[in-house]
C-alpha positions in Angstrom: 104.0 170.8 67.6 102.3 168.9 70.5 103.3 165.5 71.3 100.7 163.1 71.1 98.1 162.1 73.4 99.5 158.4 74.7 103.4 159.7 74.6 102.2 162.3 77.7 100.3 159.7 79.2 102.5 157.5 79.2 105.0 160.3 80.7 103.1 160.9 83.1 102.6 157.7 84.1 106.1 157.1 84.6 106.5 160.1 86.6 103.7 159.0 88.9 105.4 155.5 89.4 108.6 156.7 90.3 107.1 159.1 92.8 105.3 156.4 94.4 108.4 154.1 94.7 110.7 157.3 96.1 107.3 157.3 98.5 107.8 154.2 99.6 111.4 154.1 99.7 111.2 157.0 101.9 108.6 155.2 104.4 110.8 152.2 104.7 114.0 154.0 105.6 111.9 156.2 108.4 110.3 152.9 109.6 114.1 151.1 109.9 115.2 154.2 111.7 113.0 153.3 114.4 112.9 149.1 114.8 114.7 148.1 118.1 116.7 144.8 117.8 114.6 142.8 119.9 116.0 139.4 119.4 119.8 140.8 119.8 120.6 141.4 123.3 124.6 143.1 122.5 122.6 145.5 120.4 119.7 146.1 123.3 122.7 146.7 125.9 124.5 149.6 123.0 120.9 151.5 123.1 120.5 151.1 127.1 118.3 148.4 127.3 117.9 145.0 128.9 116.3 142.0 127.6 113.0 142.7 128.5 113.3 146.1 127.1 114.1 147.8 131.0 116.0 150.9 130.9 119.7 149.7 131.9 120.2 151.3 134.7 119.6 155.4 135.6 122.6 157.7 135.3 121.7 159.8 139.0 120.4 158.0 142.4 117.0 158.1 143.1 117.3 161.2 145.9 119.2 163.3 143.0 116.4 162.5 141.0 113.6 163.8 143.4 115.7 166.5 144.1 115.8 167.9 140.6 112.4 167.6 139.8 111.3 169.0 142.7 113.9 172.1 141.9 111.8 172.3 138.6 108.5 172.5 139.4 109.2 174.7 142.6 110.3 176.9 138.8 107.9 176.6 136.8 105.1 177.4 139.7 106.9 180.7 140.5 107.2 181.5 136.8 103.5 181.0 136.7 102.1 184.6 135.5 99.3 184.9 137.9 96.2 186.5 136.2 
């Protein structure tokens, strides 16, 4: 025997609703995830930033810097297949 009409409406319903609330749940929690603290500087200074949102400081000098990424694309031109 089939249930009636309105009972799987209604069931359905229901299942729609909580599927839009998990939905929405789900979009707040990824959105959270990503918000930086701007208005606490203790927590900017944990993630590496400064005030004004500046990268604290860098973890090589300047000429180790250059030095690497010239090392890398001095690689990746003589990996270049040449057709």
């Amino acid at each position: 025997m089939r249930h009636s009409f309105y009972l799987s409406l209604a069931a359905l319903l229901i299942r729609a609703d909580l599927r839009r609330e998990e939905r929405s749940w789900r979009r707040k929690v990824r959105q959270s995830a990503y918000a930086i603290p701007w208005d606490n500087p203790h927590l900017l200074r944990d993630i590496g930033l400064q005030a004004d949102g500046r990268p604290v400081g860098r973890s090589i000098n300047e000429e180790q810097y250059v030095t690497r990424r010239m090392h890398l694309l001095r690689q990746f031109i003589a990996l270049r297949i040449p057709t």
